[in-house]
Each structure stands twice: as structure tokens, then as C-alpha cells.
C-alpha positions in Angstrom: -4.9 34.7 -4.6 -4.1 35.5 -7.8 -3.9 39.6 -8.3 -5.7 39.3 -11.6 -8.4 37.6 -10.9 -10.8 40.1 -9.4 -9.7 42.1 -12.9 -10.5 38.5 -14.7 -13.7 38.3 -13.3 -14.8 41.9 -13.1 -13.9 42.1 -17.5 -16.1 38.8 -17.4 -18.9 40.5 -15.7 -19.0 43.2 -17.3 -19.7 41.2 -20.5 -22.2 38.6 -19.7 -24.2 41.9 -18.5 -23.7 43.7 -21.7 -24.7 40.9 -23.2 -28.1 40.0 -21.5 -28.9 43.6 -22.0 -28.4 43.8 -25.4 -29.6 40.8 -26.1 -33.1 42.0 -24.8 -32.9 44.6 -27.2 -32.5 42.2 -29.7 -35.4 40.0 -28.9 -37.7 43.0 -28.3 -39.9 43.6 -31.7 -39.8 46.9 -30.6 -38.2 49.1 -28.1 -40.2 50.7 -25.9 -39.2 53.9 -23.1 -39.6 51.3 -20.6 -37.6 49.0 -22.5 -34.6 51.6 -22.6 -35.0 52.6 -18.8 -34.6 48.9 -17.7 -31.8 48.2 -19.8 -29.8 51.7 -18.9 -30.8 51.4 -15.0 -29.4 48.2 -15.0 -26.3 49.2 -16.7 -25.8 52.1 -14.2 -26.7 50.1 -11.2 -24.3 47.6 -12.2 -21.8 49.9 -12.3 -23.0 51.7 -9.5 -22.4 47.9 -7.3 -19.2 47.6 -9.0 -18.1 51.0 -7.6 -19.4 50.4 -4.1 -17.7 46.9 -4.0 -14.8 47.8 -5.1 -14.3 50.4 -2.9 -14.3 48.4 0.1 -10.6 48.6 1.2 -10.8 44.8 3.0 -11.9 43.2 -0.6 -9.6 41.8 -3.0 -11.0 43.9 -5.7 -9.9 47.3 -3.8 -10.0 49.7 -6.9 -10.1 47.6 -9.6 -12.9 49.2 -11.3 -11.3 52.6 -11.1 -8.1 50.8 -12.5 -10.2 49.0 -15.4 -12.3 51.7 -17.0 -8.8 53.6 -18.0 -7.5 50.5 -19.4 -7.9 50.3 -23.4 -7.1 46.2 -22.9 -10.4 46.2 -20.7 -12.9 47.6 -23.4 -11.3 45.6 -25.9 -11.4 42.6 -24.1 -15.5 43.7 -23.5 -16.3 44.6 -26.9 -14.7 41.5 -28.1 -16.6 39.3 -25.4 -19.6 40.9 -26.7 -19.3 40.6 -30.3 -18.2 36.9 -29.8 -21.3 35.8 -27.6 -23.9 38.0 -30.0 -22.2 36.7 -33.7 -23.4 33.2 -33.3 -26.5 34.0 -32.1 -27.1 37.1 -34.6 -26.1 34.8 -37.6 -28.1 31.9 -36.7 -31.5 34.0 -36.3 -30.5 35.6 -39.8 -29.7 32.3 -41.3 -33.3 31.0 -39.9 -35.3 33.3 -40.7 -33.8 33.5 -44.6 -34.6 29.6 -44.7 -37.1 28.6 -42.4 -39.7 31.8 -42.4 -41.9 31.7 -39.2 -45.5 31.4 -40.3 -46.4 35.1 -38.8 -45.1 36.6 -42.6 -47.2 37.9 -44.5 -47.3 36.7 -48.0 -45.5 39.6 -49.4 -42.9 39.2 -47.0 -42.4 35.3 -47.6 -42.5 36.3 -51.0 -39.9 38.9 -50.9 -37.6 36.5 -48.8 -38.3 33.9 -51.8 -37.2 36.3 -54.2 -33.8 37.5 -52.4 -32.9 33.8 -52.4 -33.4 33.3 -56.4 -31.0 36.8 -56.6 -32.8 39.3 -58.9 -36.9 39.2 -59.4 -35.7 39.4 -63.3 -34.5 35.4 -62.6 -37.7 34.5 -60.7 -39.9 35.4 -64.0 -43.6 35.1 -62.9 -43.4 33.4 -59.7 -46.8 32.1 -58.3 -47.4 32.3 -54.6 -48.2 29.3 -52.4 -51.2 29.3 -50.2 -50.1 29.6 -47.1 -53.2 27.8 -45.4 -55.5 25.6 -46.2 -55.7 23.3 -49.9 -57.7 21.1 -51.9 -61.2 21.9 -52.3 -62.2 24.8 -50.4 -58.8 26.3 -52.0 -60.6 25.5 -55.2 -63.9 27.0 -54.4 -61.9 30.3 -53.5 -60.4 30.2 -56.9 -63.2 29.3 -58.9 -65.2 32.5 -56.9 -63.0 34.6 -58.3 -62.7 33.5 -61.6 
């Protein structure tokens, strides 16, 4: 076989683990001690697997990881492999959540989102909020209460 495929495959690894880690981190509302524990014991035992496999003399990756981590081209190739499979996902969560707000905002927050769009609050003059829930008549028993 090919001598750079175990180095192929370890640099692959390595990234789709990253990835799913941090990626877990992004999703979380909130990180948590047990959040951080999981994610950094399954960074070290990855590692800690990588290390025992590839220190198996009969294996095809025989000291690869020992080979990789002093390699600049192998944490470039990861940080790149991370950046490129987080971007997309980053940007279109971003781009969502400016155009599409989930209906868990608050009204102050839906408005603040509608007045970033518009660019300064000077341009959105006296913006009236929209009910979020509910219209018609009960909507106009609520306002005619309070007036």
C-alpha cells in the first residue's frame, strides 16, 4: 500500500474529530464542566488510541503519529479541515438566524435583529413592534385595556 495513506487517513481523523467536538460546543447554549470534560476526554482518548495503534510495530501506521504531530503541513492541513467543515455551517446558522428569527426571541431581541437590518435605529424612526402571537380581537381588547 501506499506509504501515505495511514498519514492521509490519520490527518483525516484527526479532523472529523475536531470537528464533532467542536461542533458540540457550538450547539451547546451553554457550556457546562461536564460539557468541557467530555469534549477534552475524548480528545485525549483519541489521542491516547492513536498512540497505542500506532505503536504496534506489525501495523502500517508504525509511528506515524509521532511523525505527524512535528509536522507543521499536518496542523495546517487540520486547522484548515476544520475551518472548512465549520465556515459553512457557522455562516449559514448566522445567516438564519439574522433572517428567519426562531420564535423563542424575545421581543426586544427580534426587535434589535430588526433594527441591525435597517443599519442605524436613527433610519428605523419610530418603529412599531409586531405582536408576536395572537391578533384580531382579543389583540384589540388588550389594547383598548390599556388605553
Amino acid at each position: 500500500p501506499n506509504a501515505l495513506q495511514p498519514m492521509v487517513a490519520l490527518t483525516a481523523y484527526t479532523a472529523l474529530i475536531l470537528v464533532q467536538n467542536l461542533t458540540i460546543l457550538l450547539e451547546a447554549s451553554h457550556v457546562t464542566r461536564l460539557n468541557a470534560l467530555v469534549v477534552v476526554g475524548s480528545l485525549g482518548a483519541f489521542m491516547l488510541m492513536m498512540g497505542a495503534v500506532g505503536n504496534v510495530s506489525a501495523n502500517a501506521s508504525y509511528g506515524v503519529l509521532a511523525r505527524l504531530l512535528v509536522d507543521p503541513r499536518y496542523w495546517l492541513c487540520v486547522v484548515l479541515l476544520v475551518v472548512g467543515c465549520l465556515a459553512p455551517v457557522v455562516a449559514c446558522k448566522m445567516a438564519a438566524l439574522h433572517f428567519v428569527p426562531p420564535a423563542t426571541l424575545t421581543l426586544s431581541e427580534r426587535m434589535a435583529l430588526k433594527l441591525s437590518s435597517r443599519g442605524s435605529g436613527a433610519e428605523a424612526g419610530g418603529a412599531e413592534p409586531l405582536p408576536l402571537f395572537g391578533s384580531g380581537r382579543r389583540m384589540a381588547r388588550r389594547a383598548k385595556k390599556d388605553f
